[in-house]
C-alpha positions in Angstrom: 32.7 -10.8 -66.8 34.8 -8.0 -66.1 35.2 -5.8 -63.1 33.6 -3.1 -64.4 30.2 -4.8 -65.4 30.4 -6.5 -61.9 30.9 -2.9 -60.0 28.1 -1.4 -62.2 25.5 -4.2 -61.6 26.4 -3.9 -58.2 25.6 0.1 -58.0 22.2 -0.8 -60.3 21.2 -3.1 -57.4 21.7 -1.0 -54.6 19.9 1.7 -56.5 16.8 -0.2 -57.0 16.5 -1.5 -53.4 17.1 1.9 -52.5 14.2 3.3 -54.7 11.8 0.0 -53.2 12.3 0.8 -50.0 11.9 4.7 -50.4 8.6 3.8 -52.2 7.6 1.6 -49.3 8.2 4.4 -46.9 6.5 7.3 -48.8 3.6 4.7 -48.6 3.6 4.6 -44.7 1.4 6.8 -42.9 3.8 8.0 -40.1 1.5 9.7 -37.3 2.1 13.6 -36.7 2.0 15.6 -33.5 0.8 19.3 -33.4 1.5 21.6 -30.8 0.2 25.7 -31.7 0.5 28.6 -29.3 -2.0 31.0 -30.1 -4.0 34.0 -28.5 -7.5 33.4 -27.9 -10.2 36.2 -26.8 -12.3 33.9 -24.2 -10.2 33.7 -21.7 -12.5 30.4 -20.8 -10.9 28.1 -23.6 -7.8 28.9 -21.5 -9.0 26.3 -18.8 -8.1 23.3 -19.6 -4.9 23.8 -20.6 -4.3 25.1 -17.3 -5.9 21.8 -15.9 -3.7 19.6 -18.1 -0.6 21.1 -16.9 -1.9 21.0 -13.3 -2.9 17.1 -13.9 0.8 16.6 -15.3 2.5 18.2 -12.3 0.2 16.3 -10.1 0.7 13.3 -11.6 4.8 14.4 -11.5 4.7 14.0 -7.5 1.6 11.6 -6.5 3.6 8.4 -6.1 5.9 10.7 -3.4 2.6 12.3 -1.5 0.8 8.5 -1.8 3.7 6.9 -0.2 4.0 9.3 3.0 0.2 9.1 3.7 0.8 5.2 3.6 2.0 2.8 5.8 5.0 2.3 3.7 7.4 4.7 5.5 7.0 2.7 8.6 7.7 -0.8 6.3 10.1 0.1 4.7 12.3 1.9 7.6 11.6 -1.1 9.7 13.2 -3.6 7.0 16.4 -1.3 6.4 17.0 -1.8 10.2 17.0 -5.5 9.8 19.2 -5.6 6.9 21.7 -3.6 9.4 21.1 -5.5 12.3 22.1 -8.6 10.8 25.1 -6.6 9.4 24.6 -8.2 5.8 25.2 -5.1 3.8 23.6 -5.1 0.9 21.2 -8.6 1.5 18.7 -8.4 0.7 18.8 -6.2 -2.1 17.4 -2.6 -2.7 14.8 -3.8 -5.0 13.9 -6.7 -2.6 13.3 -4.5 0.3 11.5 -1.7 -1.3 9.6 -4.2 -2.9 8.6 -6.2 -0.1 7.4 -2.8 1.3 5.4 -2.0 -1.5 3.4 -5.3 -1.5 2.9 -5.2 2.1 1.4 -1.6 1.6 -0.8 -2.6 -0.6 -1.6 -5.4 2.0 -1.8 -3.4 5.1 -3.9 -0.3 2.8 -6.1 -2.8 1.3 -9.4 -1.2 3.5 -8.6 1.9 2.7 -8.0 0.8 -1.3 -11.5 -1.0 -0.8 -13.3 2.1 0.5 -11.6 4.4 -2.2 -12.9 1.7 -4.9 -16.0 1.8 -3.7 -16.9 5.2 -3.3 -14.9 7.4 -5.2 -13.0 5.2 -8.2 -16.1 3.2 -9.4 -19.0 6.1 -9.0 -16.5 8.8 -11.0 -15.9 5.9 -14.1 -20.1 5.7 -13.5 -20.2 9.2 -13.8 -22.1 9.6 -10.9 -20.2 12.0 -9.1 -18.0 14.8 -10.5 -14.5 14.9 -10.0 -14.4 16.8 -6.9 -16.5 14.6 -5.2 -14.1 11.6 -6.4 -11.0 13.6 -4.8 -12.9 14.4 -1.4 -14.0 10.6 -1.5 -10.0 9.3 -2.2 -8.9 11.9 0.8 -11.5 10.7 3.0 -10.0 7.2 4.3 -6.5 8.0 3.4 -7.4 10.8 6.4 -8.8 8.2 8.5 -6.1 5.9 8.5 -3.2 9.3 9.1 -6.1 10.1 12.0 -5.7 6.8 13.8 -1.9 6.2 13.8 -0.7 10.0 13.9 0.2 10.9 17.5 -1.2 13.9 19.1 2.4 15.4 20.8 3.2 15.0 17.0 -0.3 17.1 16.1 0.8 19.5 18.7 4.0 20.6 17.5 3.4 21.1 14.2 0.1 23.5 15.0 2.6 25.4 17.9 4.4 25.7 14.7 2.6 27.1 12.1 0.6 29.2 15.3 -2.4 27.9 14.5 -5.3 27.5 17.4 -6.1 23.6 18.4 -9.1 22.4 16.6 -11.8 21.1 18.2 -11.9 17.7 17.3 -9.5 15.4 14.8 -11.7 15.9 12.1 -10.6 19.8 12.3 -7.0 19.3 11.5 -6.0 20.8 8.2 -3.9 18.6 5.7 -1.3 20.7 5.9 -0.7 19.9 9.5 -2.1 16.2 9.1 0.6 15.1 6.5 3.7 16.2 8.1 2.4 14.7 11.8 1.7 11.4 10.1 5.1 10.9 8.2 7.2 11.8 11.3 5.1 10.1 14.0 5.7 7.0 11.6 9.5 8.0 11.4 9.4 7.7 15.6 7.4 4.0 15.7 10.0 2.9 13.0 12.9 3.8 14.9 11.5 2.1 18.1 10.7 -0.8 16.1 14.3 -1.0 15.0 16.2 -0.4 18.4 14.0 -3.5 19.9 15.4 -5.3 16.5 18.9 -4.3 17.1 18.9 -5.4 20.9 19.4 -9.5 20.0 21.7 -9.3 17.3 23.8 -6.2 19.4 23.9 -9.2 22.4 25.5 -11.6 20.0 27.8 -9.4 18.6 28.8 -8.6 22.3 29.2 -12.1 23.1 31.4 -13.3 20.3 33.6 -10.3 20.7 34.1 -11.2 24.4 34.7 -14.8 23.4 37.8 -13.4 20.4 39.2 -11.3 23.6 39.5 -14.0 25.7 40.6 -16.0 23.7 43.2 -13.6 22.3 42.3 -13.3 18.9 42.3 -9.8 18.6 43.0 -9.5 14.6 39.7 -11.3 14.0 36.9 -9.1 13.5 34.1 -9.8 15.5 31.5 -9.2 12.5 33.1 -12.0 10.7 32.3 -14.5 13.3 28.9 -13.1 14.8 27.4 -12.8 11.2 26.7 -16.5 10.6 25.0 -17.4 14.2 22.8 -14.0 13.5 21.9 -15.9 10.5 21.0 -19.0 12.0 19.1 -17.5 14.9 17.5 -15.5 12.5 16.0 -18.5 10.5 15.6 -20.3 13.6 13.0 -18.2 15.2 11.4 -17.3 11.8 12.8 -13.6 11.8 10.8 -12.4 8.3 7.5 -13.7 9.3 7.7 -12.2 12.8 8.6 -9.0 11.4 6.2 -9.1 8.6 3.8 -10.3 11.5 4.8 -7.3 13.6 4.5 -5.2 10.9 1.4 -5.8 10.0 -0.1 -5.7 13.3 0.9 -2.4 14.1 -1.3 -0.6 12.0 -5.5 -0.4 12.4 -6.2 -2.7 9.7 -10.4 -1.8 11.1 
């Protein structure tokens, strides 16, 4: 058999799996999307587009607006100061820490994720409430919980603020003023929580770096040598679950 003949049932072959397989696809039903613009005259049917793209945008920032009306800004501030007090850098990792924080939100939420199941999640799928009612039901104990661990000199400053006259009672206080006096009163217990972390590792550090002085080892670095007893009094005294512990017990689980 010659070249030729070889080259040409070559190209005859390719040309039939090419027309197959073009067959095969002009036989498959490949889904289509639409999109029109187009002027209508009731300015009615113009409403739920609006509500779409207002459900997209929400949807855009709710995992932002659900975290700082949580407990997790206090977890998860905490837990960054312990990764520095031990002086371990980057152990444990990102993904461990906000992690942890996410599942101990969920833990430390789980009344309020109860209450929201109960009264707005499950009568909404029911349809036995509208939607409105299901979003004043979902704000409802998420308001509670800001209510209980906001502080008031918090309160104060943001209504002095915005110049606003001091409600009456807690249940007065707008959302606008409510949000922003929760995430920074939560900022103030974290911080606390971490300078009474930092205390006992800060005394060792002290210690081992008067020990390198005396001893005249001044080249050492006293973070080299003060890391691995800060590790083993750390796992001595059970350091996670007392912090988890603490965590957990500083919020109104009621």
């Amino acid at each position: 058999m010659s070249v030729s003949a070889v080259k040409k049932g070559f190209l005859w072959t390719m040309l039939a799996l090419l027309l197959s397989s073009g067959q095969a696809y002009a036989e498959t039903k490949i889904p289509g999307l639409n999109f029109n613009i187009y002027e209508v005259d009731d300015p009615d049917a113009f409403v739920p587009a609006l509500k779409i793209i207002a459900l997209l945008t929400i949807l855009g920032v709710a995992p932002a607006i659900l975290l700082m009306m949580t407990s997790f800004t206090r977890i998860v501030v905490v837990l960054s100061f312990v990764r520095q007090a031990l002086g371990t850098q980057t152990m444990p990792p990102n993904q461990v820490v906000l992690g942890l924080s996410l599942f101990l939100t969920f833990f430390t939420m789980g009344p309020v994720i109860d209450v929201i199941h109960e009264r707005a999640l499950t009568p909404y799928l029911e349809k036995a409430i509208t939607q409105e009612q299901a979003v004043n039901e979902t704000v409802a104990p998420l308001r509670k919980f800001m209510l209980r661990e906001v502080k008031e000199s918090d309160l104060q400053a943001f209504f002095n603020i915005a110049h606003l006259p001091k409600p009456n009672s807690m249940e007065d206080v707008p959302m606008r003023v409510l949000i922003p006096s929760f995430v920074v009163s939560e900022l103030k217990t974290a911080f606390q929580i971490g300078f009474l972390i930092y205390i006992p590792f800060l005394v060792i550090d002290m210690v081992v770096s008067s020990v390198l002085m005396g001893m005249g080892m001044m080249m050492l670095p006293p973070t080299v040598v003060s890391l691995p007893f800060k590790l083993v009094l750390f796992v001595l005294v059970d350091g996670w679950g007392l912090i988890v512990d603490s965590l957990v017990r500083s919020f109104s689980l009621g």
